[in-house]
C-alpha positions as CSV (number, residue, x, y, z in Angstrom):
1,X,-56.9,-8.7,-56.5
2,X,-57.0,-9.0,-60.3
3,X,-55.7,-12.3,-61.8
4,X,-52.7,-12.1,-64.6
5,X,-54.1,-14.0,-67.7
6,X,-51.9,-14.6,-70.1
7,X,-51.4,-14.2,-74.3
8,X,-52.0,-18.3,-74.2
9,X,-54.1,-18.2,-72.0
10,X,-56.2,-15.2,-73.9
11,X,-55.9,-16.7,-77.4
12,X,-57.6,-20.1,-75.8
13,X,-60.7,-17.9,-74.5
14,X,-60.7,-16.0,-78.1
15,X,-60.9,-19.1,-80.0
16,X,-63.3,-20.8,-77.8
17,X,-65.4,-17.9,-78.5
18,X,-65.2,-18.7,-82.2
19,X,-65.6,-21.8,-81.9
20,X,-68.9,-21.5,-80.1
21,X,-70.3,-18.4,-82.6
22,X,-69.6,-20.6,-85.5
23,X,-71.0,-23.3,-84.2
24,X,-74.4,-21.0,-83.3
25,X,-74.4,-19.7,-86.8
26,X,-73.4,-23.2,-88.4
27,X,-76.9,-24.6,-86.4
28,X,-78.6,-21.3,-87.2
29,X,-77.9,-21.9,-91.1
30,X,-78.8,-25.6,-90.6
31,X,-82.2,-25.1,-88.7
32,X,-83.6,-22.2,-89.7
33,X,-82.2,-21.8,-93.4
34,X,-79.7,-19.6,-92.8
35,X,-81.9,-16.7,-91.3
36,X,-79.8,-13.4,-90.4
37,X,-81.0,-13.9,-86.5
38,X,-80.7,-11.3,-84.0
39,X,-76.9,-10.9,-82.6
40,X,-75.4,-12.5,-86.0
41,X,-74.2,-10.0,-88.5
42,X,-75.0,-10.6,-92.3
43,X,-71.1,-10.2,-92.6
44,X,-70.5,-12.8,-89.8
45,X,-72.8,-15.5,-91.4
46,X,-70.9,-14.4,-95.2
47,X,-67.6,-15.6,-93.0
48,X,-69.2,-18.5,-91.9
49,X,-70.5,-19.6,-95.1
50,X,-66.9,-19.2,-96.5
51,X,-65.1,-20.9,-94.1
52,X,-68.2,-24.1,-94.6
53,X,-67.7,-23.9,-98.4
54,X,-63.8,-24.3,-98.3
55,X,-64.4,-27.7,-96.5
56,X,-66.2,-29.0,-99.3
57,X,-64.1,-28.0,-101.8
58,X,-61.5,-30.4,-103.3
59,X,-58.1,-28.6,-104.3
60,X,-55.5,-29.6,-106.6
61,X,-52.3,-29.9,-103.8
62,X,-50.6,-26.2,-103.5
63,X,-49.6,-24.3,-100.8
64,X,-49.1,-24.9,-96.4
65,X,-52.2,-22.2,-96.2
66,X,-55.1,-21.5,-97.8
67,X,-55.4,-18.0,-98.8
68,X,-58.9,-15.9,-99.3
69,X,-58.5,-13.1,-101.0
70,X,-61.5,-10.1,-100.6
71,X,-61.2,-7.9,-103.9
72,X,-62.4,-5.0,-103.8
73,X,-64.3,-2.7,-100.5
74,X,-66.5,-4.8,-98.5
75,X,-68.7,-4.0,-95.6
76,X,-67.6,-8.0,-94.0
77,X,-64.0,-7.4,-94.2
78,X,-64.2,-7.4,-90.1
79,X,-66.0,-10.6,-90.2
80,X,-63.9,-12.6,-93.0
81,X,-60.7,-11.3,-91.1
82,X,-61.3,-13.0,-87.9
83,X,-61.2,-16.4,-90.5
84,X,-57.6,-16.2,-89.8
85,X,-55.5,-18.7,-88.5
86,X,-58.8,-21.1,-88.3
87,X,-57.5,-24.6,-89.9
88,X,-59.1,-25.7,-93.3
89,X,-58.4,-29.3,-94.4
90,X,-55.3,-29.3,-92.3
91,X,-53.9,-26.0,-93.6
92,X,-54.3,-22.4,-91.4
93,X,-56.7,-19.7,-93.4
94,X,-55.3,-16.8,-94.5
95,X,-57.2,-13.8,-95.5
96,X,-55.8,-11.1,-97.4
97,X,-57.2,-7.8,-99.0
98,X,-56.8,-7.4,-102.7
99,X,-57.1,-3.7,-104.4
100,X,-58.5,-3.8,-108.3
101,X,-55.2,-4.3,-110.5
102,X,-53.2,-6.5,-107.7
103,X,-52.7,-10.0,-108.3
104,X,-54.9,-13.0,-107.0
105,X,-52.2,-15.5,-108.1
106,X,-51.4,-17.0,-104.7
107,X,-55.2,-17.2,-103.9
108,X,-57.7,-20.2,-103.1
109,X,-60.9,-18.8,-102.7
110,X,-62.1,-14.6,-104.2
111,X,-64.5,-13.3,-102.7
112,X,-65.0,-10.4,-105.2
113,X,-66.9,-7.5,-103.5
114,X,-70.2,-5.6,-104.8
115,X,-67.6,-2.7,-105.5
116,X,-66.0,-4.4,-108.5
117,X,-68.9,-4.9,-110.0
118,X,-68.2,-2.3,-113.2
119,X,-64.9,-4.7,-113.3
120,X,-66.3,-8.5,-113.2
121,X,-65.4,-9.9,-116.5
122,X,-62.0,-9.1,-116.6
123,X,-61.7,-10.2,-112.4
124,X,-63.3,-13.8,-113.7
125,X,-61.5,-14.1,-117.4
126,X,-57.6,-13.1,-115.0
127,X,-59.2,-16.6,-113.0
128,X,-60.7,-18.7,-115.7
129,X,-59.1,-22.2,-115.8
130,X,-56.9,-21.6,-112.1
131,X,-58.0,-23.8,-109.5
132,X,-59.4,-20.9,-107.1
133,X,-62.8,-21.1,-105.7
134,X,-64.7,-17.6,-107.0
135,X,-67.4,-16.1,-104.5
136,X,-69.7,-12.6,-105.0
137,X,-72.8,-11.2,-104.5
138,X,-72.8,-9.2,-107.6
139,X,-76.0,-10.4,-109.0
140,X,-74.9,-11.6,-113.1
141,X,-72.5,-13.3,-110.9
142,X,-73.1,-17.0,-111.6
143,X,-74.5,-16.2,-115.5
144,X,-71.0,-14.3,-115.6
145,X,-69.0,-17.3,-115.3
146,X,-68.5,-17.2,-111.4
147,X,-68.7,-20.4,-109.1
148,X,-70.6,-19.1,-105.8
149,X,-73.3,-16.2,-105.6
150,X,-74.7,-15.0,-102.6
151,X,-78.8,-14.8,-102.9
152,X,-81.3,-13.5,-100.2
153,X,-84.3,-15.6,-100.3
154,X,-87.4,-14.8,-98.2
155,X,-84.9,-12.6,-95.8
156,X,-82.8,-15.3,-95.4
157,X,-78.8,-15.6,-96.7
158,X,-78.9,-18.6,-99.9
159,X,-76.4,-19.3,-102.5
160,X,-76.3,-20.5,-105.9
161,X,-73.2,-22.7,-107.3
162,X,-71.7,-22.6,-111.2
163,X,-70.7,-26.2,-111.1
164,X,-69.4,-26.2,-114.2
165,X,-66.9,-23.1,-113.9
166,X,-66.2,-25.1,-110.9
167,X,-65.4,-28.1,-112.8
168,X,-63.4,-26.3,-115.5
169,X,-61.4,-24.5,-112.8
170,X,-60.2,-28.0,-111.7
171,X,-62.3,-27.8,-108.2
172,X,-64.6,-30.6,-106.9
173,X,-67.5,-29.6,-105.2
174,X,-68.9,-31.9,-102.7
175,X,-72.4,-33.1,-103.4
176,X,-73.3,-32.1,-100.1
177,X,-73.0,-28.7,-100.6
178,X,-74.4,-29.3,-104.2
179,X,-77.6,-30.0,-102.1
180,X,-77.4,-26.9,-99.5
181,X,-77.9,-24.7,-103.1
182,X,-80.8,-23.2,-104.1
183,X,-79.7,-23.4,-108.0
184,X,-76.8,-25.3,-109.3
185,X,-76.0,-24.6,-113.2
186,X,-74.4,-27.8,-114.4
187,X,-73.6,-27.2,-117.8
């Protein structure tokens, strides 16, 4: 006879779930430098890498949530959707999409997709000096003035960190994610 499970009762077994494939892909990162591995989307460990970063980032006081915003088409909208709800430094993620001309004023963290790359200077100069955490993998990225690029090195998924645009955003950066870089730009 089949068993009634409830919505709780679901949501439990969803975010159990979660917890456990971010916890696979958190390890992966950790012992095999962030290789894409076999059953983990590139998308999935993107999302992963996101919701890591926003735990070492120190924001001026705002909002209850934290708001990502994904400008642009991306191929890890999926993935970076599923951040939702998950709890950042006590306050629920939120992920929203964000067409080119819309505004990013209520947002934390951009994660500016390949697709606006013909558009990056003014997407960085409508952020420069705001307090919000900007993440691509558009490769003048970083040289453009952005604060988190995504890099493939030897197969595996790296990043490099603007500290300063970081800095003159307002946002701290945890030295321990400082370290995790493979370039940091510091002045």
């Amino acid at each position: 006879m089949p068993r009634f499970v409830s919505n709780s009762e679901r949501s439990r077994r969803v975010a159990r779930r979660m917890r456990r494939r971010c916890g696979v892909l958190m390890i992966s990162m950790l012992l095999y430098g962030s290789a894409v591995c076999a059953g983990v989307e590139e998308g999935e460990l993107m999302a992963a890498y996101l919701y890591n970063f926003s735990k070492f980032i120190h924001w001026p006081p705002r909002t209850e949530s934290l708001q990502l915003c994904v400008y642009g088409r991306s191929e890890s909208i999926q993935a970076l959707e599923a951040l939702t709800g998950k709890q950042v430094q006590g306050r629920p993620m939120k992920v929203v999409r964000r067409s080119r001309g819309e505004s990013l004023e209520s947002c934390h963290i951009v994660y500016v997709a390949d697709s606006e790359r013909p558009f990056l200077a003014p997407v960085l100069r409508s952020l420069a000096g705001r307090p919000v955490l900007t993440v691509s993998e558009i490769p003048e990225f970083v040289a453009a003035g952005g604060m988190v690029r995504f890099v493939r090195v030897e197969r595996r998924l790296r990043f490099e960190i603007n500290a300063a645009s970081a800095r003159a955003a307002g946002l701290g950066i945890s030295s321990q994610l400082l370290k995790l870089a493979v370039d940091v730009v510091r002045d």
